[in-house]
C-alpha positions in Angstrom: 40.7 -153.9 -73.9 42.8 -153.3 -70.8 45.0 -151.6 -72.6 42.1 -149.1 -73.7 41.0 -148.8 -70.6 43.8 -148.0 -68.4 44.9 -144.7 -69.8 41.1 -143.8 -69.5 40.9 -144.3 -65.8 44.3 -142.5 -65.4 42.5 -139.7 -66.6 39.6 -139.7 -65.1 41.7 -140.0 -61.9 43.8 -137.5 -63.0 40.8 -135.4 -63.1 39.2 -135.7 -59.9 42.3 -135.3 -58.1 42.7 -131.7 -59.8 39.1 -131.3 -58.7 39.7 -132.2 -55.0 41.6 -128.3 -54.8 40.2 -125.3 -55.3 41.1 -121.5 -54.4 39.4 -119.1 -52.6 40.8 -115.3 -53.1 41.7 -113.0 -50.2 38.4 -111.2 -48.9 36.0 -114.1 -50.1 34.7 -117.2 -48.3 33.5 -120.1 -50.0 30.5 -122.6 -48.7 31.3 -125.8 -48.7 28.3 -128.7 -48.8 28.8 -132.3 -49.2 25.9 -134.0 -50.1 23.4 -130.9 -50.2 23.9 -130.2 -46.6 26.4 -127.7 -45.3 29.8 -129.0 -44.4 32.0 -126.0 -43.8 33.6 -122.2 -44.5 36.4 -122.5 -46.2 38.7 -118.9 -46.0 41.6 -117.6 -48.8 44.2 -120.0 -49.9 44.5 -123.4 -51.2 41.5 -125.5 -49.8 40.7 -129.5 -50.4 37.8 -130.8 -51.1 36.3 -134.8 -51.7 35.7 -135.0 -55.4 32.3 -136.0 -56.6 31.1 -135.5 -52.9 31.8 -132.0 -52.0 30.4 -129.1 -53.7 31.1 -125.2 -53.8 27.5 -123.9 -52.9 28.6 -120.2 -53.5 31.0 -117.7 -52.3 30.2 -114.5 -50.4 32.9 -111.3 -50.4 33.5 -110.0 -46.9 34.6 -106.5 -48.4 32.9 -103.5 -47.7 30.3 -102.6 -50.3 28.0 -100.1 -51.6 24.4 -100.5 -52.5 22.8 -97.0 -54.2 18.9 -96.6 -53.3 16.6 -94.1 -55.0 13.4 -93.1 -53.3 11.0 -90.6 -54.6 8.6 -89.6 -51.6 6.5 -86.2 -50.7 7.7 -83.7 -47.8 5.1 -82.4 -44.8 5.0 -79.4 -47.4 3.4 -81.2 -49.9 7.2 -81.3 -52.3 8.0 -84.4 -54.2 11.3 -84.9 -53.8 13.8 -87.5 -55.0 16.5 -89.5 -52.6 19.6 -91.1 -53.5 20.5 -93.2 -50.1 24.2 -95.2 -50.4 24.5 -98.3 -48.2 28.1 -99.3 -47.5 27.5 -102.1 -45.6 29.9 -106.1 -45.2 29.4 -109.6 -44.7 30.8 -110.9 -41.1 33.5 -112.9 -41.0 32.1 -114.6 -38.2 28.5 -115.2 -39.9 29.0 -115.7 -43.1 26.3 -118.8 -42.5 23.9 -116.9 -42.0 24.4 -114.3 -44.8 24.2 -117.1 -47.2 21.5 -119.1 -46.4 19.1 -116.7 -44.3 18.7 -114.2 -46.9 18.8 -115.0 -50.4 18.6 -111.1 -51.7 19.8 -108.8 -49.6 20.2 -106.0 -52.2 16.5 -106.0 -52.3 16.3 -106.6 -48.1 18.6 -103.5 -47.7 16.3 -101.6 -50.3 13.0 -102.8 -48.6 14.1 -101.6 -45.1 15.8 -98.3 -46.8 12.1 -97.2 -48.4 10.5 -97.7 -45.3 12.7 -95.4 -43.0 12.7 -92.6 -45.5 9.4 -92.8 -46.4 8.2 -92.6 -42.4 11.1 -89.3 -42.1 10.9 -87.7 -45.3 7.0 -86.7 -44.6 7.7 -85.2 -41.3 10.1 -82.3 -42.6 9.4 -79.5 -45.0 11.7 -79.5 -48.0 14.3 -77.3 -46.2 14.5 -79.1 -43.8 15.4 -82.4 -45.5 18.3 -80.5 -46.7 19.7 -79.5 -43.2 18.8 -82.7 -41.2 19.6 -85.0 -44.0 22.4 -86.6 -41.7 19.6 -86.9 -39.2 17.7 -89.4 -42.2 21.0 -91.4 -42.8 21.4 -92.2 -39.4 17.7 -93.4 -38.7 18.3 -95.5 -41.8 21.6 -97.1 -40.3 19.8 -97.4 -37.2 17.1 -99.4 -38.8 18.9 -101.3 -41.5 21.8 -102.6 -38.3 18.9 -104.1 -36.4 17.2 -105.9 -39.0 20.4 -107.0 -41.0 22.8 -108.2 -38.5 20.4 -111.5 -37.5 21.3 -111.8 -40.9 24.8 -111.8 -40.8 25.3 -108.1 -42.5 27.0 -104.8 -40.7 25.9 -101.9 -41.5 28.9 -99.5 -42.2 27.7 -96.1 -42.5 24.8 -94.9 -44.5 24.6 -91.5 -46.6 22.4 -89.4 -48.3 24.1 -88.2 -51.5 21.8 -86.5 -53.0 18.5 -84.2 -52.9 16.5 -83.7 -56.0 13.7 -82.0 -55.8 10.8 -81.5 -58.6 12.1 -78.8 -61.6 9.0 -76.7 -61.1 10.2 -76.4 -57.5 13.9 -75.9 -58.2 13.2 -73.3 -60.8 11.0 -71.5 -57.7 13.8 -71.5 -55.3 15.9 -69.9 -57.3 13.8 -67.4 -58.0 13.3 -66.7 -54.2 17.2 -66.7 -54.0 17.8 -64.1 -56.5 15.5 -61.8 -55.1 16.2 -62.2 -51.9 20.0 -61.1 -53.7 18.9 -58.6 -55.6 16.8 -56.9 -52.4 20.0 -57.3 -49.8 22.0 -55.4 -52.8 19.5 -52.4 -53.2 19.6 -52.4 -49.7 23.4 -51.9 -49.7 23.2 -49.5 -52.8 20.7 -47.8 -50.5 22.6 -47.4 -47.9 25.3 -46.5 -50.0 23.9 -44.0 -51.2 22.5 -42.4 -48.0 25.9 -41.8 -46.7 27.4 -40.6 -49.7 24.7 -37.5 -49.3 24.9 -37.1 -46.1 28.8 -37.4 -46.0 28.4 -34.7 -49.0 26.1 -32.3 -46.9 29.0 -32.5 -44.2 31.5 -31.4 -46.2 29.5 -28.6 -48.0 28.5 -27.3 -44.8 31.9 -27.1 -43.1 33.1 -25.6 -46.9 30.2 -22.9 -46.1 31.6 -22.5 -42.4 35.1 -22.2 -43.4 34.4 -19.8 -46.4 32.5 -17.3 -44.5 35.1 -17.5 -41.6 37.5 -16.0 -44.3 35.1 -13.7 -45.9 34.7 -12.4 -42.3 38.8 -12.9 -41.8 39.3 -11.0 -45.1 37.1 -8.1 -44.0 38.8 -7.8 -40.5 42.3 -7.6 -42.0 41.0 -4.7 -44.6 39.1 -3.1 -41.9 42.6 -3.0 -39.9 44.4 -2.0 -42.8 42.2 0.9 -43.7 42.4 1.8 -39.7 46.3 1.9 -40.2 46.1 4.2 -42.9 43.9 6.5 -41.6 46.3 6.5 -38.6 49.3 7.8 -40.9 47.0 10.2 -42.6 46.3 11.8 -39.6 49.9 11.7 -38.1 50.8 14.1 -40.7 47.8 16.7 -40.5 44.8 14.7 -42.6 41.6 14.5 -40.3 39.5 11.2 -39.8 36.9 12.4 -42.0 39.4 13.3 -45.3 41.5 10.0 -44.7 38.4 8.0 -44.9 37.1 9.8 -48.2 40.6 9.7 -49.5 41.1 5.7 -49.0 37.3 5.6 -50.5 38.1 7.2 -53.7 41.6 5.2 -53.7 40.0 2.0 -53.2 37.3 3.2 -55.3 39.0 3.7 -58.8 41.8 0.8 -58.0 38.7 -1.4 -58.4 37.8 0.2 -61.6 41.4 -0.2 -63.0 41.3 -3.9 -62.0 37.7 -4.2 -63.5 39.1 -3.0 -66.6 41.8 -5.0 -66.7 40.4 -8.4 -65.5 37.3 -9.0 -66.9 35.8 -8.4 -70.8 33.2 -6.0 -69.6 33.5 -2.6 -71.6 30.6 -1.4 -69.8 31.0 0.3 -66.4 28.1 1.9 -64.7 28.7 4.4 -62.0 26.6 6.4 -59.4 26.5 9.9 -60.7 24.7 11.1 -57.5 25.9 14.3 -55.9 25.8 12.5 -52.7 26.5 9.2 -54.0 31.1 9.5 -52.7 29.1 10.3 -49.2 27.0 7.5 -49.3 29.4 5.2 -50.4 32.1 5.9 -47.5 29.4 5.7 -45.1 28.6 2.1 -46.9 31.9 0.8 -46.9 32.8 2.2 -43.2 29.8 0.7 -42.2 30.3 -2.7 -43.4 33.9 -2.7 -42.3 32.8 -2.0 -38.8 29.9 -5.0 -38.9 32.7 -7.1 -40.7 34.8 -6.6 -38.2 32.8 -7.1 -35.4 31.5 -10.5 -36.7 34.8 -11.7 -37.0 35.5 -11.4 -33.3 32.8 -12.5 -32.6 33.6 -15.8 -34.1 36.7 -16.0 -32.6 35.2 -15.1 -29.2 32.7 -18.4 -29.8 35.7 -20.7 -31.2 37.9 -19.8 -28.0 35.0 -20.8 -25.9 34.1 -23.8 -28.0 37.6 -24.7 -26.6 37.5 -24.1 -23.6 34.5 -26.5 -23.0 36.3 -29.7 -25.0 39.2 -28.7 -22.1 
């Protein structure tokens, strides 16, 4: 019988003397109780034990974690509205007691205090405004959550609010309000645009208009000097004023003809056949000569003062 027995209690001694060592990880500290009551913290590494009197009651990890919350409250603006609150919060090394046998489930602590604290904010704001001060909400909720859980052995790391869902019916409204809000500021541009593009145009037509009747009036000058020329030499050798102005008429007269004839696709000319139709022509033409001419100083006289005022 002893000889049955013996390698039986080797064994069983055997055993418990593997079960007198245990490991804790890095990050993680193990409760120790011996006899139901608390006996000590053990930290990473190799740790001892008493077999059959010493227990592991749990282990608690003292890295930082995250705990996701989603609320669904109402906004001072009458908007249901969804939250999604992340706790990143750790167990202190120093009171890892009291993390394990004050609070059974914090999770659902953490959630409890994270409820209240954006349900008493939330309702306060209108819906934009839980968009803008929603870093305003996270920091009442660490506020809160740091007194309550640290009696309990928790820190409170930072807490964020990581998303803002509001009802579809709402969301689909917004962005209707957005887009025409869009679509207004771009008629306004194309407006505006547009404005300038006339008024730009205007500008340019009316300084064409300036600049074209400045020739015209340039044009008629010159021909009005040239015709003054002529009648000079005419009556250098014997012509009077009166003949070297009817003479130039007629000249100018059927010159215009030829070039009619020549230039355009008309084959239809009609003429004055009036006996005193050369008369009134030359008096015509010498007449708007003259006012041609004298508009065309004239313009110059108003330019030349023009400058002299910028001076």
């Amino acid at each position: 019988m002893s000889s049955f027995f013996f390698p039986v209690i080797i064994f069983l001694g055997l055993v418990i003397f593997i079960s007198s060592f245990f490991i804790v990880k890095q990050q993680t500290a193990a409760i120790v109780e011996r006899f139901g009551r608390f006996n000590s913290i053990r930290h990473s590494g190799l740790q001892l034990k008493i077999p059959l009197v010493d227990r592991i009651a749990g282990k608690l990890s003292l890295k930082i974690q995250q705990l996701d919350v989603i609320i669904e409250t109402k906004t001072l603006d009458d908007v249901f509205v969804r939250l999604k609150v992340s706790v990143q919060y750790r167990v202190l090394g120093q009171k890892v007691y009291d993390a394990f046998y004050k609070l059974d489930y914090p999770h659902e602590q953490i959630t409890s205090y994270v409820f209240d604290v954006v349900r008493a904010e939330v309702p306060k704001m209108k819906l934009d405004d839980v968009f803008v001060k929603k870093d305003d909400i996270a920091l009442a909720v660490k506020a809160e959550l740091n007194d309550a859980m640290l009696d309990y052995g928790f820190d409170i790391i930072k807490t964020l609010v990581t998303d803002i869902d509001p009802d579809s019916q709402v969301k689909a409204a917004m962005n209707r309000i957005n887009a025409a809000d869009r679509e207004k500021t771009a008629a306004q541009y194309e407006g505006d645009a547009a404005r300038i593009l006339i008024v730009e145009k205007a500008k340019a037509e009316a300084e064409s208009k300036r600049l074209q009747g400045q020739g015209i009036a340039d044009q008629r000058r010159e021909i009005a000097r040239g015709l003054e020329e002529s009648v000079e030499v005419l009556n250098r050798v014997g012509i009077n004023s009166q003949e070297a102005s009817a003479l130039i008429v007629v000249t100018q007269h059927y010159d215009t003809l030829q070039s009619l004839g020549q230039e355009t696709n008309s084959n239809l000319i009609l003429l004055p056949n009036a006996p005193q139709a050369g008369s009134q022509m030359l008096n015509d033409m010498v007449a708007s000569f003259t006012a041609s001419n004298q508009i065309g100083e004239a313009m110059k006289e108003a330019k030349s003062n023009k400058n002299k005022r910028k001076e």
